[in-house]
N, C-alpha and C positions, 0 to 999 in steps of 0.2 A: 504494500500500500504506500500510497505517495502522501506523505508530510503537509496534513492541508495550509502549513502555515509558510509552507515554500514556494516561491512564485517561479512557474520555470519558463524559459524561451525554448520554444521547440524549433527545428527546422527542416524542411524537406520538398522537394519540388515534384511535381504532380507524378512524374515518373518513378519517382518512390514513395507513394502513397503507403501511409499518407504524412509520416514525419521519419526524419532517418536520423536527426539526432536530438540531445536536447543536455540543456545547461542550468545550473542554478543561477537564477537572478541573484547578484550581490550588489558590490559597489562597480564591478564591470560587467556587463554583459556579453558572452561571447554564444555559441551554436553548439556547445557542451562537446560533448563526444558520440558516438555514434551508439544506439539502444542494440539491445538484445538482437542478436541475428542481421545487421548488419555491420559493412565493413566501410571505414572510409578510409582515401589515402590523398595525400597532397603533394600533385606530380607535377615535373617540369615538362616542357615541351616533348621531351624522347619517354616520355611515361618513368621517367624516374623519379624516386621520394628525393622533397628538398629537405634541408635541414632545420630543425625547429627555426621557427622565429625569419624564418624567410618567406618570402609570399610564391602561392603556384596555387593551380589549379584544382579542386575540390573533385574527386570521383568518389563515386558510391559504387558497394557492391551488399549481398545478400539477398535472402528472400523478397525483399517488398521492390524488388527491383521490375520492372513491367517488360515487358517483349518483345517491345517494339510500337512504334507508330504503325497505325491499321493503314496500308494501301501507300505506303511513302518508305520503301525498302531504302531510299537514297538517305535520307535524313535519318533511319535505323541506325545505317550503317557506322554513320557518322558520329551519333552521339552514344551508340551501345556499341563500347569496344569488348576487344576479349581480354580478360583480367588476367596479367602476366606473373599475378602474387597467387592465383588459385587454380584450383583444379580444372584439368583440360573441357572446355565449353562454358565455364564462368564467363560471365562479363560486367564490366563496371559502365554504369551512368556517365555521362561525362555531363557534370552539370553546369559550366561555363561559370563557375564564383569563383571570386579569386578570396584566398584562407590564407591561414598560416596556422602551424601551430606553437600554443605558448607554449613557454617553459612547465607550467601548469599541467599541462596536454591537454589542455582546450583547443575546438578548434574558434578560431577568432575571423568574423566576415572582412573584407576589406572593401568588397567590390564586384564588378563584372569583368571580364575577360576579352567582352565585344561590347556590341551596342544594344544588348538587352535593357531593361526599364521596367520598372513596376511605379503605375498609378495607381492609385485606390486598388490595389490587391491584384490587378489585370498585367498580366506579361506582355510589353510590348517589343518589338523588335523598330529600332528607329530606323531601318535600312530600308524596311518595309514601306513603314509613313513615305520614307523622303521619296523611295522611284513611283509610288502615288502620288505626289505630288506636283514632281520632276514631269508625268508624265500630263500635266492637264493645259489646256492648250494656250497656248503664247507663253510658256516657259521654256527655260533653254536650260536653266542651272536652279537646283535644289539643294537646299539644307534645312535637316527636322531635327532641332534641341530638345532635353528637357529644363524644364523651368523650375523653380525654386521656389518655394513658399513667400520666400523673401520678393518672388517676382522677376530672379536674375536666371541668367542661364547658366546651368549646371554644368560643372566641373567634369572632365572626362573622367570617366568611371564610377560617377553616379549614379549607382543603382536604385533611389526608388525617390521620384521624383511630385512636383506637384499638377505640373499639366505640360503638356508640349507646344511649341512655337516653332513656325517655318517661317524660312527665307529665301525668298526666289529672286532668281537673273531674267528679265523677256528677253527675246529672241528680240531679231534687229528686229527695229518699227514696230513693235507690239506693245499693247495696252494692256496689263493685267489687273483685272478685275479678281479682288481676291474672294469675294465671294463665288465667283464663279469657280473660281480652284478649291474653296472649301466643298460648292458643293459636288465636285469633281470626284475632291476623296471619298468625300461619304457615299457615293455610291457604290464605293470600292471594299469601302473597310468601316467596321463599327464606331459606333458615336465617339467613343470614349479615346479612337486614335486617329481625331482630327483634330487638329492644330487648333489652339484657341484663337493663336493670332500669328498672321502671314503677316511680312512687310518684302514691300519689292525693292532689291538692292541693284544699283548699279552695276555690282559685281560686287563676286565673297570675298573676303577680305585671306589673306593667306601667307602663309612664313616663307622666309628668305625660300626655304626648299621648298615650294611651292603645295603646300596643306595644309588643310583648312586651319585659320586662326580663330577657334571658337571662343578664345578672349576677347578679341576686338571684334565680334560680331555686335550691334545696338543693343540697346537693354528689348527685351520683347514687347510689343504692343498687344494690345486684349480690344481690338476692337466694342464699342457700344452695343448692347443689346438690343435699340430701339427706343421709341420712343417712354419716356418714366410713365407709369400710370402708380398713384399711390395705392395701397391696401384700404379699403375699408372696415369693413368690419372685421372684429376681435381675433377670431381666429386667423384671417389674414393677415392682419396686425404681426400675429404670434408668430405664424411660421416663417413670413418673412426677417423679422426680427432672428430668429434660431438661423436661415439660412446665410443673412451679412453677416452673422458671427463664424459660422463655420468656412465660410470663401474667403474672411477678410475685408470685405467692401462695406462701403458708406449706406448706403442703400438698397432694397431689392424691391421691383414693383412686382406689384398685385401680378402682371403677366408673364414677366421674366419669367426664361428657363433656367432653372438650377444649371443643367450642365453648360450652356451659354457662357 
């Protein structure tokens, strides 16, 4: 039985449903060690363990490890390897978080590995967003961040973010209409992975070696909802009041959408 007066962090990604390790909440938080029946290991690039306290790659192995994606052999392939610490036909998860482990033998998160994101609990892939985006008409050049509570653009390798923001190039003599490319993606991809706010840039900003400078990209813009309509009655009163406190904002009318 578990200690009701110990608070724990669990962690695990859908592929090892439904948690593969877990930690006691203290004055640090880390991703514990790995539960009953499974195995974790933190590998460099050539699948070898790095050494405490260095950062690498997060693989799962054990029972609650899954079989594969249904009907996508290529993506199988790629993220279920075969586990070169276990018995012949094992395989480990390759969950794309970048770990380490402490001196403690915790394992402690750092980050992602690629351009994965977590909004509101939702996996996104920003590579995904931007060639949506990239692809909607009089765009020549895309870029899809995630954004900050604070409202700024996140740090590379920030895993879990507060909403995303794009930045497009038009193509010569084109007029981009960013509504028209929001509603471009959304035909494409769900609510939750369209941009809140496009701005159209002269061109992306980018380092001496030519890639992308997601420092010197602008602060993000959140375009307006439309026009304010105040709340009337009570209830309305109420929930708009709970939703400006939960987004941050000054205001929310009677009509706004939350996710807007």
């Amino acid at each position: 039985a578990w200690p009701p007066e110990v608070i724990y962090n669990q962690y695990g990604p859908t592929e090892t449903t439904i948690y593969s390790t877990r930690g006691v909440v203290t004055d640090r938080v880390s991703i514990g060690r790995p539960v009953p029946g499974m195995t974790g290991y933190v590998l460099d690039a050539r699948l070898e363990p790095v050494p405490v306290e260095v950062a690498g790659e997060l693989y799962l192995g054990g029972v609650q490890v899954a079989r594969g994606y249904a009907g996508a052999a290529g993506l199988t392939a790629e993220r279920f390897v075969a586990d070169p610490f276990g018995a012949p036909g094992e395989r480990l998860y390759r969950t794309g978080d970048l770990v380490r482990w402490s001196t403690e033998g915790e394992l402690e998160y750092l980050g992602r590995v690629d351009l994965q994101v977590k909004l509101r609990g939702q996996r996104i892939e920003l590579g995904e967003v931007q060639a949506v985006v990239a692809s909607a008409p009089g765009v020549a050049s895309a870029v899809v961040v995630g954004v900050t509570e604070a409202g700024e653009v996140a740090a590379s390798g920030t895993s879990v973010i507060a909403g995303l923001a794009g930045y497009v190039v038009p193509q010569p003599g084109a007029v981009i209409d960013v509504d028209v490319v929001k509603e471009h993606v959304a035909r494409s991809l769900p609510s939750y992975m369209v941009p809140a706010g496009i701005a159209v840039l002269d061109g992306l900003p980018l380092t001496p070696v030519g890639k992308l400078d997601t420092a010197a990209l602008p602060a993000p813009v959140v375009a307006a909802v439309g026009e304010f309509v105040a709340p009337e009655t009570e209830a309305e009163v109420a929930v708009a009041a709970v939703f400006a406190e939960v987004l941050g904002v000054e205001q929310v009318g009677a009509t706004d959408s939350f996710f807007d």
